[in-house]
DRENTORKOL-3810 file (N, C-alpha, C; in nm, 4 decimals):
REM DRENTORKOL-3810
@n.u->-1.1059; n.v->-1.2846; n.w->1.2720; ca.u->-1.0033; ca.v->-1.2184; ca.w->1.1926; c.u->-0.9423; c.v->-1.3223; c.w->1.0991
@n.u->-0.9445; n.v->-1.2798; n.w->0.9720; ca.u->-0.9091; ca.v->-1.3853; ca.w->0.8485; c.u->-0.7740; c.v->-1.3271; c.w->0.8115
@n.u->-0.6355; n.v->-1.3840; n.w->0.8031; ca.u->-0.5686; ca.v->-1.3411; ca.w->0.7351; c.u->-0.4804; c.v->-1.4922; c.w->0.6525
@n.u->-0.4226; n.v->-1.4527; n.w->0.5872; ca.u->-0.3125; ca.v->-1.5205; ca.w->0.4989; c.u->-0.1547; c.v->-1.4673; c.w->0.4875
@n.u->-0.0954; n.v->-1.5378; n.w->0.4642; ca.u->0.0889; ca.v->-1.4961; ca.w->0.4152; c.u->0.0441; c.v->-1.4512; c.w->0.2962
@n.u->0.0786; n.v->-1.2939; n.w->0.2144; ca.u->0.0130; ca.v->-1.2791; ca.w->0.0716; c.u->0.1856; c.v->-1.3629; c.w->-0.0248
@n.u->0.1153; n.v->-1.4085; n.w->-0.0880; ca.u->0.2202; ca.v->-1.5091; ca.w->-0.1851; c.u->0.3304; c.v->-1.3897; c.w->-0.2784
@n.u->0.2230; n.v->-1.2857; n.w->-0.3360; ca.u->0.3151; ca.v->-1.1643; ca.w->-0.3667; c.u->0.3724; c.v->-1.0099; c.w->-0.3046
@n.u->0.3217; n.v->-1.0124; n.w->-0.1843; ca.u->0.4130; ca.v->-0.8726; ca.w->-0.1195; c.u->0.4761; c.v->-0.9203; c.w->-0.0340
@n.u->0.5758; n.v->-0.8837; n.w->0.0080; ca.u->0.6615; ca.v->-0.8838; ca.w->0.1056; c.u->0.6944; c.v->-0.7896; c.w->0.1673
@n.u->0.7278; n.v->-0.8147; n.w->0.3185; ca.u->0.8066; ca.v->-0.6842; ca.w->0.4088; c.u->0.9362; c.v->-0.6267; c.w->0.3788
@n.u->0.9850; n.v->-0.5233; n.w->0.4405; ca.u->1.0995; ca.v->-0.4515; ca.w->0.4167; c.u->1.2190; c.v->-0.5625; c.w->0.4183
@n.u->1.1829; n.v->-0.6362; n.w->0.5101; ca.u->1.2825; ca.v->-0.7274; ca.w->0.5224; c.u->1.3256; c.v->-0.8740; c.w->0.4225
@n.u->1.1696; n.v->-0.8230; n.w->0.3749; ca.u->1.1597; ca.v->-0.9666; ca.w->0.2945; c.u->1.0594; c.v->-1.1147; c.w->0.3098
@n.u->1.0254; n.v->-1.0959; n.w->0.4035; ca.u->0.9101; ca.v->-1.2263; ca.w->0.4757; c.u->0.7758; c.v->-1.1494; c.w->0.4053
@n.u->0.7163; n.v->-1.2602; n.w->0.3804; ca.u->0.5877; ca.v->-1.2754; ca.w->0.2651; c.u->0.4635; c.v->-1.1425; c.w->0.4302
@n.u->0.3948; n.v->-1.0874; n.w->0.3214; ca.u->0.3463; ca.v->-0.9718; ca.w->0.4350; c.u->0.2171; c.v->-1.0225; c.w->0.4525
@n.u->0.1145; n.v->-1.0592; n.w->0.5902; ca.u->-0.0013; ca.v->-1.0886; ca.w->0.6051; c.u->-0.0645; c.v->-0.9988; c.w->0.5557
@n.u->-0.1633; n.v->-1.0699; n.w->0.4618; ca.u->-0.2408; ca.v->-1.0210; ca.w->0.3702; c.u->-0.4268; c.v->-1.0259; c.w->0.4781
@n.u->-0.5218; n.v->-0.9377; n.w->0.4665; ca.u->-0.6704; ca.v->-0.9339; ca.w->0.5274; c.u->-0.7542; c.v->-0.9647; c.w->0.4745
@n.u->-0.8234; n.v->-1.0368; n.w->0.4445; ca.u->-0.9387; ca.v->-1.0591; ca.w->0.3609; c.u->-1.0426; c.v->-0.9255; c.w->0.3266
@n.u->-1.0331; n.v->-0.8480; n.w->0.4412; ca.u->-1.1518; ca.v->-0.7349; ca.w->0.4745; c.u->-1.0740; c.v->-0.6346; c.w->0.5494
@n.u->-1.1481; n.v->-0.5087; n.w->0.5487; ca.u->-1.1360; ca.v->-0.4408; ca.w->0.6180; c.u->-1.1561; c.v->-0.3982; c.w->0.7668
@n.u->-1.2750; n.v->-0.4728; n.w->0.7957; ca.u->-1.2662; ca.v->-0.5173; ca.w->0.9259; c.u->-1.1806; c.v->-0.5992; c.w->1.0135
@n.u->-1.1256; n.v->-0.7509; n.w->0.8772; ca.u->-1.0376; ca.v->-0.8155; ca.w->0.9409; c.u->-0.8806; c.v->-0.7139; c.w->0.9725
@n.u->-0.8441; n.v->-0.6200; n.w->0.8720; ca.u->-0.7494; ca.v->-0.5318; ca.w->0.9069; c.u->-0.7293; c.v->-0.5019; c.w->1.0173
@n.u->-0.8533; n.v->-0.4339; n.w->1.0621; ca.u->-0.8862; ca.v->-0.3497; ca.w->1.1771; c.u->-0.8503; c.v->-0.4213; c.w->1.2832
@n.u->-0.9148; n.v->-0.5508; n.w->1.3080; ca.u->-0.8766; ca.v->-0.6312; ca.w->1.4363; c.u->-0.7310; c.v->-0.6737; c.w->1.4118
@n.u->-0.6864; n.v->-0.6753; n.w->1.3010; ca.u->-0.5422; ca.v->-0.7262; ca.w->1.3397; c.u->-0.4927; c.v->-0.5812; c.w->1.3836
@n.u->-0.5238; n.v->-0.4804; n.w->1.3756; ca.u->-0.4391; ca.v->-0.3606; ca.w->1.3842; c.u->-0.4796; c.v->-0.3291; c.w->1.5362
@n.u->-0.5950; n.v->-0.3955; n.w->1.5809; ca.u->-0.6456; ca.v->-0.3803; ca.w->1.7158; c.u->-0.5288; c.v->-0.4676; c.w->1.7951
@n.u->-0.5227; n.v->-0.5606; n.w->1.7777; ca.u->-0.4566; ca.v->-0.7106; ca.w->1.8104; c.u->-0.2833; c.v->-0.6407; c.w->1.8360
@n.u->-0.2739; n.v->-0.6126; n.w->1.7624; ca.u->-0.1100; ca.v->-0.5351; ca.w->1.7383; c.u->-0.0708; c.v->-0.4194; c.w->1.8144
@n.u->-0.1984; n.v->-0.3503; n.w->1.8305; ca.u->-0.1829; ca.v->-0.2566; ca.w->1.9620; c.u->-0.1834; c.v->-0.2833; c.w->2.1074
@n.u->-0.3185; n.v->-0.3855; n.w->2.0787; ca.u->-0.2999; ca.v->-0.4633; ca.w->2.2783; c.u->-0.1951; c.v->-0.4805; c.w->2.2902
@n.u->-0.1410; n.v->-0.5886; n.w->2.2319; ca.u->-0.0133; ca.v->-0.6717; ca.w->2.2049; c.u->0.1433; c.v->-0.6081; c.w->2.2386
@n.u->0.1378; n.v->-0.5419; n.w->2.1600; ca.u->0.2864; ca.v->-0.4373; ca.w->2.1327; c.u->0.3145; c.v->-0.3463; c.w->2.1513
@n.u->0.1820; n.v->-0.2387; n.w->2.1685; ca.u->0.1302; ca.v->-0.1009; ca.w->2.1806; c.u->0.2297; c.v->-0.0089; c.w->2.0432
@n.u->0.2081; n.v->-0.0909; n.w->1.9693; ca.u->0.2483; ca.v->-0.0454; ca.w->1.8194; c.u->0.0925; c.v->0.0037; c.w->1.7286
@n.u->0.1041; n.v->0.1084; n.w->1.6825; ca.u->-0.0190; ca.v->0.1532; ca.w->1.6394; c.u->0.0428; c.v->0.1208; c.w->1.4561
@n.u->-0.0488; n.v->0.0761; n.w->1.3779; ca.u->-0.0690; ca.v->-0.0026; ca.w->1.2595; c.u->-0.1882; c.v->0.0605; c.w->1.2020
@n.u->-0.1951; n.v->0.1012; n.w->1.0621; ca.u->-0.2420; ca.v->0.1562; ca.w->0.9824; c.u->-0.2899; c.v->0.0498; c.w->0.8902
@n.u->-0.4574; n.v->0.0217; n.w->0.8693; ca.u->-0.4779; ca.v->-0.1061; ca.w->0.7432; c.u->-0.4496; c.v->-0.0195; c.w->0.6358
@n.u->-0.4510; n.v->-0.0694; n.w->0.5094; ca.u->-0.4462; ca.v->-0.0011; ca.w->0.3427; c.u->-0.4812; c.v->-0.1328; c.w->0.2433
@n.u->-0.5416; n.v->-0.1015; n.w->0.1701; ca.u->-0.5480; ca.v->-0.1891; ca.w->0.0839; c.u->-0.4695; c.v->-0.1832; c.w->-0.0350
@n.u->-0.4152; n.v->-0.3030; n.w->-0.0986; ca.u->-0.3082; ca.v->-0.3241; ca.w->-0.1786; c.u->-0.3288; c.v->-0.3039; c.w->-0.2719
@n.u->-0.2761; n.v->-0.2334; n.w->-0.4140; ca.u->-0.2718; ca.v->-0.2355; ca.w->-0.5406; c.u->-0.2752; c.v->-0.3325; c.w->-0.5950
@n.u->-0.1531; n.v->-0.4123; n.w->-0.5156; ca.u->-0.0549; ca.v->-0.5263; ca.w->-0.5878; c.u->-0.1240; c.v->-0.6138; c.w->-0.5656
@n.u->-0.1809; n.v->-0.6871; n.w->-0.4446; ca.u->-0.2320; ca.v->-0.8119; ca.w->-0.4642; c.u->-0.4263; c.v->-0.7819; c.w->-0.4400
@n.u->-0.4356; n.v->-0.6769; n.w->-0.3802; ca.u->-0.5996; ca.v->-0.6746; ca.w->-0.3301; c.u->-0.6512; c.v->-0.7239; c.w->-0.2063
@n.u->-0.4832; n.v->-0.7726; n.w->-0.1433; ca.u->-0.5325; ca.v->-0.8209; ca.w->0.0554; c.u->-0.4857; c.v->-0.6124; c.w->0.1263
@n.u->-0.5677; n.v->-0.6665; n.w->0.2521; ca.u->-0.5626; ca.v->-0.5666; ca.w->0.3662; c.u->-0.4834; c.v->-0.5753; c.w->0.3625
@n.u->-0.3239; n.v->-0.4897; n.w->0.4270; ca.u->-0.2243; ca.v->-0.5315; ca.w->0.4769; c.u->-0.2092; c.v->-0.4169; c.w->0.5709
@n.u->-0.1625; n.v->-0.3793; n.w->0.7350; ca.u->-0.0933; ca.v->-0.3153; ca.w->0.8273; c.u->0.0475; c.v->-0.2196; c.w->0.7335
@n.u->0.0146; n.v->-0.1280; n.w->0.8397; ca.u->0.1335; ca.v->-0.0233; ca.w->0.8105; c.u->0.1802; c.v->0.0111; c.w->0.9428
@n.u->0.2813; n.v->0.0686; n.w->0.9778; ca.u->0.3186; ca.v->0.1407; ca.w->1.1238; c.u->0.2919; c.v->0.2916; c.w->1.0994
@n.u->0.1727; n.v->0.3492; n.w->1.1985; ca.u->0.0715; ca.v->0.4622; ca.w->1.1736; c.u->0.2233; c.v->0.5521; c.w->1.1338
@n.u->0.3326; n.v->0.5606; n.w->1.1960; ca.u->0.4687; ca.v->0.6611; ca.w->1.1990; c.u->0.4998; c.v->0.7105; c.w->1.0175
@n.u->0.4898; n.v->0.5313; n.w->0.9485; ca.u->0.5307; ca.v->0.5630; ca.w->0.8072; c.u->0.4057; c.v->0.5551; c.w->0.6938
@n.u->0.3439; n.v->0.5709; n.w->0.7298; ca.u->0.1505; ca.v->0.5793; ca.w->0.6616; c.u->0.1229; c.v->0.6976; c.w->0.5426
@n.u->0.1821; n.v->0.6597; n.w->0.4407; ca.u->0.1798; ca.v->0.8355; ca.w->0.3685; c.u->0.0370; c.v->0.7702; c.w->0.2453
@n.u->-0.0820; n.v->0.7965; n.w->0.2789; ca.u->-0.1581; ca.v->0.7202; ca.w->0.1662; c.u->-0.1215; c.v->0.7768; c.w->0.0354
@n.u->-0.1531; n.v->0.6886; n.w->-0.0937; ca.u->-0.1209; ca.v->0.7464; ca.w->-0.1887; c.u->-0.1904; c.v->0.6416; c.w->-0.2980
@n.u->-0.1715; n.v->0.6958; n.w->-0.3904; ca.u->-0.2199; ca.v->0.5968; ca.w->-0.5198; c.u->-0.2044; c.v->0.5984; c.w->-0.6261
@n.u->-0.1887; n.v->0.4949; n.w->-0.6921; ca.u->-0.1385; ca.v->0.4964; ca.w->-0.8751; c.u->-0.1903; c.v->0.6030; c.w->-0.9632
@n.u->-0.1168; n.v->0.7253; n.w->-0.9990; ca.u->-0.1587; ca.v->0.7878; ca.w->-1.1263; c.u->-0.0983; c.v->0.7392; c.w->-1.2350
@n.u->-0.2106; n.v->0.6915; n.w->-1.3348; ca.u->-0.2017; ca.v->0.6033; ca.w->-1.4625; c.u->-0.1095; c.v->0.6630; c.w->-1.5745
@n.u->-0.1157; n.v->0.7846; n.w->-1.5832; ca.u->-0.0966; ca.v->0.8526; ca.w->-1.7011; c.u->0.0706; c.v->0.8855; c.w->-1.6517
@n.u->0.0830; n.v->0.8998; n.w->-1.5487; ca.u->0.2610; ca.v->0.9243; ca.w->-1.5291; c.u->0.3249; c.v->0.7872; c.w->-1.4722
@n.u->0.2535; n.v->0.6946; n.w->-1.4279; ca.u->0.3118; ca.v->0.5224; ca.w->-1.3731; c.u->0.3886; c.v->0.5592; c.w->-1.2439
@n.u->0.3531; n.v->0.6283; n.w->-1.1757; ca.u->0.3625; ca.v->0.6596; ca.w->-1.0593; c.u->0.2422; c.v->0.6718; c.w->-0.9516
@n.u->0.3085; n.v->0.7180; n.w->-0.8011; ca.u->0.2321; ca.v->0.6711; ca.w->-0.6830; c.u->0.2039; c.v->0.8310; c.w->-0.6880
@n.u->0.1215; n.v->0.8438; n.w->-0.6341; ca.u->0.0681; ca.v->1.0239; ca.w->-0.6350; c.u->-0.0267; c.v->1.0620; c.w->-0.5146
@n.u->0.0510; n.v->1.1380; n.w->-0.4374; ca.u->0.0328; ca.v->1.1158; ca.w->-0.2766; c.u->-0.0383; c.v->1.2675; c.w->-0.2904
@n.u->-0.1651; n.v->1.2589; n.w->-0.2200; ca.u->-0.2903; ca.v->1.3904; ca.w->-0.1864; c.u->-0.2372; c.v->1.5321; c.w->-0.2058
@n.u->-0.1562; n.v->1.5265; n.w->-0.1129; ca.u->-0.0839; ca.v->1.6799; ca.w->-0.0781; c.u->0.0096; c.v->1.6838; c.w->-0.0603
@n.u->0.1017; n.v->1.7991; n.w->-0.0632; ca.u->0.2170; ca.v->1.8227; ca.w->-0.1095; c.u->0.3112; c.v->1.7867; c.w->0.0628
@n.u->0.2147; n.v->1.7896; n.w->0.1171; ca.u->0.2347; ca.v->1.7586; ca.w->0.3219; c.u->0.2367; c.v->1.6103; c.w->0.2862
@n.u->0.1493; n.v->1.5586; n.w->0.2270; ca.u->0.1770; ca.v->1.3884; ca.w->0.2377; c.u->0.3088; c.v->1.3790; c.w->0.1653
@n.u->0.3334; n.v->1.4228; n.w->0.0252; ca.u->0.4778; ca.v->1.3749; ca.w->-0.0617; c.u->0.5767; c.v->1.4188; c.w->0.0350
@n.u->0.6100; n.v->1.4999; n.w->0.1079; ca.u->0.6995; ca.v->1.5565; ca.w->0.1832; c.u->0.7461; c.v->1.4725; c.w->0.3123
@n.u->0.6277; n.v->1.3976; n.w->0.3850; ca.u->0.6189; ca.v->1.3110; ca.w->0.4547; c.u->0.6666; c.v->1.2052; c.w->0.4268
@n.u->0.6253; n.v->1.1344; n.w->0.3337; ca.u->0.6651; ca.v->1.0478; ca.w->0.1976; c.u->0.8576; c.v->1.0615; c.w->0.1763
@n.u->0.8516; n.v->1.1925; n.w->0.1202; ca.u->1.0239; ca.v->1.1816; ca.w->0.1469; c.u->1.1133; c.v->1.1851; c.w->0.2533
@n.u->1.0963; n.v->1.2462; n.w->0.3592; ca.u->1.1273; ca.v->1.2437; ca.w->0.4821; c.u->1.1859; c.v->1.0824; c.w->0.4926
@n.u->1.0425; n.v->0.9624; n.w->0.4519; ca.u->1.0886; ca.v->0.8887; ca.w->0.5382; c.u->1.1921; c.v->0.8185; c.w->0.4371
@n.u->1.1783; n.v->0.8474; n.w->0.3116; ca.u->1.2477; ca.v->0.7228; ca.w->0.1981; c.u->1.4363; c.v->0.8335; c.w->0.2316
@n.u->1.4188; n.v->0.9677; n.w->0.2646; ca.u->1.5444; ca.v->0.9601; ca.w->0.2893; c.u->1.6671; c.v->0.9070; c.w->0.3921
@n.u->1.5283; n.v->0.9249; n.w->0.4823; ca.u->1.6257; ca.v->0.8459; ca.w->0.6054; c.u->1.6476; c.v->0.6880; c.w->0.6170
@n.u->1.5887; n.v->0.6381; n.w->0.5664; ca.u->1.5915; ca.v->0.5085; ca.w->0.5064; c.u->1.7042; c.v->0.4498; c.w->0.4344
@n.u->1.6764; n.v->0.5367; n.w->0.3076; ca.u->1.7418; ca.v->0.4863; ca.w->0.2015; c.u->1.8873; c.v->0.5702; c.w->0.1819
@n.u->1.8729; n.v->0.6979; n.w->0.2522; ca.u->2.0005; ca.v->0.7945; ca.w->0.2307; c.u->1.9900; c.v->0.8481; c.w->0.0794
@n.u->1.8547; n.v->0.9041; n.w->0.0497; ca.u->1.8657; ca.v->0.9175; ca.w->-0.0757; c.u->1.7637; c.v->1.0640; c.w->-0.1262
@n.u->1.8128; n.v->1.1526; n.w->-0.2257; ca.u->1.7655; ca.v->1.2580; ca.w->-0.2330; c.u->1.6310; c.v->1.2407; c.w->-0.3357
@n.u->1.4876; n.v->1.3177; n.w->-0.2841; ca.u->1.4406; ca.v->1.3339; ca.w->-0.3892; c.u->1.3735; c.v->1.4642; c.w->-0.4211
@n.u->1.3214; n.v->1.4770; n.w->-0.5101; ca.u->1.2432; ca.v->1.6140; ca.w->-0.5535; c.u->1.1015; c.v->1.6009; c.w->-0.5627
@n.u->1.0011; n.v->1.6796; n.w->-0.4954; ca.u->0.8696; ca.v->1.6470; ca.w->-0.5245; c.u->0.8250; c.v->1.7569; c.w->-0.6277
@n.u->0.7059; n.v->1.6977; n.w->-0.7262; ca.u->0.6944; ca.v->1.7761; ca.w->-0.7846; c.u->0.5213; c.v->1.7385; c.w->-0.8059
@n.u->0.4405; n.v->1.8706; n.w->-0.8226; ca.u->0.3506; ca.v->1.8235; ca.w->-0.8609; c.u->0.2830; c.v->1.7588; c.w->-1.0225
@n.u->0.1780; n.v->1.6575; n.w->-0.9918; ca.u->0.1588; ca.v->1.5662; ca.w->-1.0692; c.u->0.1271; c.v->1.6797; c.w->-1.2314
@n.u->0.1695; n.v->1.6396; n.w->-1.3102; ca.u->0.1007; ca.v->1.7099; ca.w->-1.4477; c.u->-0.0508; c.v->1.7556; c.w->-1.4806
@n.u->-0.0635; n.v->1.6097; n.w->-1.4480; ca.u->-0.2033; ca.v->1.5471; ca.w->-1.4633; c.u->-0.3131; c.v->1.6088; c.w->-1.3602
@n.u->-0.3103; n.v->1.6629; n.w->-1.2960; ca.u->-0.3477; ca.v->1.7407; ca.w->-1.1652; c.u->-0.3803; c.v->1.5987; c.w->-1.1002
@n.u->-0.3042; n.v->1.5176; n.w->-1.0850; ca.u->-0.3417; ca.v->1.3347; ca.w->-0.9998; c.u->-0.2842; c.v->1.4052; c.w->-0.8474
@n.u->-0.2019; n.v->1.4996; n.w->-0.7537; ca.u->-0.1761; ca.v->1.5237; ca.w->-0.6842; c.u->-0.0033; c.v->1.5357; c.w->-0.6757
@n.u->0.0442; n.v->1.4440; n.w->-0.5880; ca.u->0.1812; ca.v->1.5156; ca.w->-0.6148; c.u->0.3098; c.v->1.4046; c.w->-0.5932
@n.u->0.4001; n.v->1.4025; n.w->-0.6929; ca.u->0.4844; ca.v->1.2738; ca.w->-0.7417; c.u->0.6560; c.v->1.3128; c.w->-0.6729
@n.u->0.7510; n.v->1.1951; n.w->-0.6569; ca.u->0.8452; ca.v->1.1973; ca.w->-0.6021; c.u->0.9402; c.v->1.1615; c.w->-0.7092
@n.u->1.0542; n.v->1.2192; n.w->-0.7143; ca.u->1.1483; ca.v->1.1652; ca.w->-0.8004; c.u->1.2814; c.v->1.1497; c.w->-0.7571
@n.u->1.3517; n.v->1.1075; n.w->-0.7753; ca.u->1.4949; ca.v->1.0686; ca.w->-0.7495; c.u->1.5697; c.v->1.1795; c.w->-0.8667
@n.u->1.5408; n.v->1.2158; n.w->-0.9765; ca.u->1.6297; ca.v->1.3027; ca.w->-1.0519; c.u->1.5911; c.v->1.4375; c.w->-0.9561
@n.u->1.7077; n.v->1.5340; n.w->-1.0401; ca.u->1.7628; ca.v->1.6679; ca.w->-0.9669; c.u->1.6903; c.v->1.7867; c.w->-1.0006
@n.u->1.6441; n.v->1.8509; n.w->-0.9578; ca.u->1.5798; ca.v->1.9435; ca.w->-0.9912; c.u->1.6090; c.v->2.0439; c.w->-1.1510
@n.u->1.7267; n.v->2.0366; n.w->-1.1625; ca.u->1.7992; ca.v->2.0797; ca.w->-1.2941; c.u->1.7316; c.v->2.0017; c.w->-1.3965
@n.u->1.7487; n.v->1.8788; n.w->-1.3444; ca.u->1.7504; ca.v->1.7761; ca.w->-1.4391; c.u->1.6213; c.v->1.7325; c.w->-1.4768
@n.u->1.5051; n.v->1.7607; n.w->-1.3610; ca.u->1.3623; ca.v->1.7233; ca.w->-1.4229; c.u->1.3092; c.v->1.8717; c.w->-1.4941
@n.u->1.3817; n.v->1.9501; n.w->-1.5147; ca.u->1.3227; ca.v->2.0885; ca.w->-1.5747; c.u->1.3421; c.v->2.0562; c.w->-1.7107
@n.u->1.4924; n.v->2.0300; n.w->-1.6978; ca.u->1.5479; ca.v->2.0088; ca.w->-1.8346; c.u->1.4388; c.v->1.9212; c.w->-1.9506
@n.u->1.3905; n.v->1.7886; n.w->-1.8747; ca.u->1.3169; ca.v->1.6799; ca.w->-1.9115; c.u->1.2050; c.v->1.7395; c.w->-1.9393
@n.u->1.1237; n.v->1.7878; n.w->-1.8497; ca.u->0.9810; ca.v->1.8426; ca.w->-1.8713; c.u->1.0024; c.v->1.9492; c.w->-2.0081
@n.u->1.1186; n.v->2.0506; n.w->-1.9861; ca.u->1.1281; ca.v->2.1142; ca.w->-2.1118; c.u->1.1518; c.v->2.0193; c.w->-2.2567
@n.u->1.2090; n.v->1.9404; n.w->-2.2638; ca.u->1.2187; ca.v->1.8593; ca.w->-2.3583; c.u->1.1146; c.v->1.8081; c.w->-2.3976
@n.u->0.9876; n.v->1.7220; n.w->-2.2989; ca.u->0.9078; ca.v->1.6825; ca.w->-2.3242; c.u->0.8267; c.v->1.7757; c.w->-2.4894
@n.u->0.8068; n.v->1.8958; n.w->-2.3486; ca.u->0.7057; ca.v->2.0028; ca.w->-2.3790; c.u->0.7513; c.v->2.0638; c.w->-2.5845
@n.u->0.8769; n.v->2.0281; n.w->-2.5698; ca.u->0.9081; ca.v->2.0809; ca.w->-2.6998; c.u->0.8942; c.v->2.0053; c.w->-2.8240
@n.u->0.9210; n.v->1.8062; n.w->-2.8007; ca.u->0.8407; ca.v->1.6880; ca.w->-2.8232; c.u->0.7058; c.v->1.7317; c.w->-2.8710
@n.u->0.6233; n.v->1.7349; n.w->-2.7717; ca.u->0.4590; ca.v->1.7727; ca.w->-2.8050; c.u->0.4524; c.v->1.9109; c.w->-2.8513
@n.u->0.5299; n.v->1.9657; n.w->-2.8735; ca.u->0.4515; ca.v->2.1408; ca.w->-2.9433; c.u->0.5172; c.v->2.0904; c.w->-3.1112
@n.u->0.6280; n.v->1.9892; n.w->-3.1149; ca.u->0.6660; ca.v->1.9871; ca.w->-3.2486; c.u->0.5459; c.v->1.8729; c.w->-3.3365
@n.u->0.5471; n.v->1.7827; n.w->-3.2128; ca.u->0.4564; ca.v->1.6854; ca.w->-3.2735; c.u->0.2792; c.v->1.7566; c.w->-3.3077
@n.u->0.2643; n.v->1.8421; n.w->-3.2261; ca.u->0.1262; ca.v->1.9148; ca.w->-3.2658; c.u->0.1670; c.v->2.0129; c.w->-3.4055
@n.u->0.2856; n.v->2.0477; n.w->-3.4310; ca.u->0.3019; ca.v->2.1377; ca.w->-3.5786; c.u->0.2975; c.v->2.0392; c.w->-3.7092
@n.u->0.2790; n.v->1.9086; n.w->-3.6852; ca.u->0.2671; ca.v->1.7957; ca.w->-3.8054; c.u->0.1558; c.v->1.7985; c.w->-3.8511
END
């Protein structure tokens, strides 16, 4: 099992997060962490740096960069929901899921439901004026 301190992610807390070389090496650390602790750990591979890194299976919502909105865009509307669940109890903080535009799957926001209608309508009126040029 190969791992490293990754130089750019860090834990919730702040300490640099062991980074995996492989996916296998994941695996045994996630094996290792269960003998150990009987904490069950989820590998994923990173956007940010490109090491393996552990998750706790409890907060595991996979997801992935949709390009065209610069957001994380989680499978199903059961994963974003999951997804908020945990950032509210966490953070104490409200969000709205909505699905992705782009059909990329389905995105989280911190604005209000009023307030992302309003926006999307604005957008939409942006691009119907800019298509009458």
């Amino acid at each position: 099992m190969y791992a490293s301190q990754s130089q750019s992610c860090v834990t919730r807390s702040g300490k640099p997060r062991k980074g995996y070389y492989s996916s296998d090496d994941a695996e045994d650390g996630a094996d290792y962490v269960f003998k150990r602790y009987k904490k069950r750990m989820v590998p994923y591979l990173c956007e940010n740096c490109g090491d393996w890194h552990l998750c706790p299976a409890k907060r595991h919502t996979p997801s992935q960069h949709c390009d065209p909105c610069s957001k994380q865009a989680y499978e199903s509307k059961q994963a974003a929901e999951r997804r908020e669940k945990i950032l509210v109890a966490e953070r104490g903080i409200w969000l709205f899921i909505y699905e992705c535009p782009h059909k990329n799957g389905w995105h989280l926001t911190s604005m209000s439901k009023e307030d992302f209608k309003a926006e999307e309508l604005a957008k939409k009126a942006q691009s119907e004026a800019a298509e009458k040029l």
